[in-house]
N, C-alpha and C positions, 0 to 999 in steps of 0.2 A: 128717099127719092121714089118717085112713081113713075116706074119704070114697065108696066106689062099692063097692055089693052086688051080689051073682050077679042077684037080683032086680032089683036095677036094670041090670044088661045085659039082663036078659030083658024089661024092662020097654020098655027106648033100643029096641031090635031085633027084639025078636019071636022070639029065639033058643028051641030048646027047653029044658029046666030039666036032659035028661040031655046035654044038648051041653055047657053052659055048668058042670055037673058034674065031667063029664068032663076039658076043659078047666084046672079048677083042681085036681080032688085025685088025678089019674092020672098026672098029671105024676111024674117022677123025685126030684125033691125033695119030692114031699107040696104040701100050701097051703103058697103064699106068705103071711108074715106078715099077720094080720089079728087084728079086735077083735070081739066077739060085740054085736050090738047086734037093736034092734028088729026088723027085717026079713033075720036073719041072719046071715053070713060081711059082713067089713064090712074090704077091703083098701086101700092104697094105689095112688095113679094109676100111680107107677112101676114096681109088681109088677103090674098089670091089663097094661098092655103088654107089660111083658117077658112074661109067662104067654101069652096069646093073642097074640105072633109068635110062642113058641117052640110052641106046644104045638094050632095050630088051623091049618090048611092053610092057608086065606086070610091069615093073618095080623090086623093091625088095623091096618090103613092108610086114606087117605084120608074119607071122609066120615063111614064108622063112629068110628075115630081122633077127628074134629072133633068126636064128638058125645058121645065119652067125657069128651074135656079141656075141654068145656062145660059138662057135670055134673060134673067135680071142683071148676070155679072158680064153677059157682053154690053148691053145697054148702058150701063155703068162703066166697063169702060171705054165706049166711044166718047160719051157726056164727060168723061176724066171728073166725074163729081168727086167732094172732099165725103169721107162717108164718117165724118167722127162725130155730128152732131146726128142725135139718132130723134130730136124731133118734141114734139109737147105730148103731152097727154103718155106719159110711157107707163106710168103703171096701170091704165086698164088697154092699155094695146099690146102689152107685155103678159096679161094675164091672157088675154084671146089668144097669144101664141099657142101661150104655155098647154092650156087647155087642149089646144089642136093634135101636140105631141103623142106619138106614140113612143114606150117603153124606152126604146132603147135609143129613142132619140133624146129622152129625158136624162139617161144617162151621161151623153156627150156633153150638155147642157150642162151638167153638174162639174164635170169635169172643164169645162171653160170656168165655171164660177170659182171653183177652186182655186183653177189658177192665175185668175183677176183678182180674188180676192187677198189670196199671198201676197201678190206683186204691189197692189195697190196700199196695202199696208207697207209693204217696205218702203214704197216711196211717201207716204205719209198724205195721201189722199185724203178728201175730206168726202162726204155724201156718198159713202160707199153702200148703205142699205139700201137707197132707192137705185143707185145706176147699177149694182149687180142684181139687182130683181130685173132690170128693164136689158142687160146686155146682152137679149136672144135680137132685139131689135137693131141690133151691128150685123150691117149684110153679111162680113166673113163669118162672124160667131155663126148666124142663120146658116146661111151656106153650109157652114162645118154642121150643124147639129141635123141637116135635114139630108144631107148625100155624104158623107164621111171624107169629102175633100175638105183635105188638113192645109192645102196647100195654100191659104191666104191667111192663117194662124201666126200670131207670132211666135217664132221659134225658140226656147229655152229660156230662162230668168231673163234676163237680159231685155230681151223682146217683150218677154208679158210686163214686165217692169215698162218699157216706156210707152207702151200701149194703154195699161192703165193708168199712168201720167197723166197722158195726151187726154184719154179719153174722157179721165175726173177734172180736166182743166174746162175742156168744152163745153163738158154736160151739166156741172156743180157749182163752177163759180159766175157768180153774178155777173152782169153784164157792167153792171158801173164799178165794179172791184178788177175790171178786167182794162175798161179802160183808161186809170188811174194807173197798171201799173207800166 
């Protein structure tokens, strides 16, 4: 979902509108994937990061960081969107995450893949090499891996079991296998 506009960084920060500009459409690749909506350019949490580490001196870390992944998950849930399809193209929007991490957020990452990928075996999941390389692109897992709020995590076997259920149903199985059954 594309959830956070230029105007809305400039709104969170106080940035200027040629910085924040700059920032999105000088970059080498052109803008990152976005949706034209009311107030603008209207991109993803995981393109806002990876664009402003790679492309702003400071980076987006720490409390600026906090205050992005707070306006994705309020915008989310005013919208009450379903967040379990995580979209096309995931293994190279997945790799730009990846890329964008720092250490110890690589860590946490590891630690959701672990325990997706237990759970997704126990339930006997199919496609599980491509949707655990791509499940930084699940705004909880993002959330968890970029500010150490646990708290939209599923909680213990149980949870990660029907999480990666849920999530290998949406993302793996074909559209015409889905509605046949």
């Amino acid at each position: 979902m594309y959830t956070t506009s230029a105007t809305d960084l400039i709104d969170l920060f106080g940035w200027s509108y040629q910085s924040t500009y700059r920032w999105f459409s000088r970059h080498p690749d052109g803008y990152p994937p976005h949706t034209n909506r009311d107030r603008g350019r209207y991109f993803r949490l995981e393109d806002v990061v990876g664009r402003l580490r790679d492309a702003r001196k400071r980076g987006l870390y720490g409390e600026e960081l906090e205050a992005v992944v707070k306006h994705d998950a309020k915008v989310r849930r005013t919208a009450s969107h379903e967040d379990l399809y995580i979209g096309e193209d995931v293994e190279r929007r997945a790799d730009k995450v990846i890329a964008a991490l720092t250490p110890n957020e690589l860590d946490r990452l590891k630690a959701c893949k672990k325990a997706f990928t237990s759970a997704a075996i126990s339930a006997g999941s199919i496609g599980l090499t491509r949707l655990r390389h791509a499940l930084i692109l699940h705004p909880a897992i993002l959330r968890y891996v970029l500010t150490k709020n646990n708290a939209e995590l599923p909680v213990g076997d149980l949870g990660w079991f029907s999480f990666s259920k849920a999530l290998c149903v949406v993302n793996v199985v074909p559209s015409n296998e889905m509605e046949a059954a």
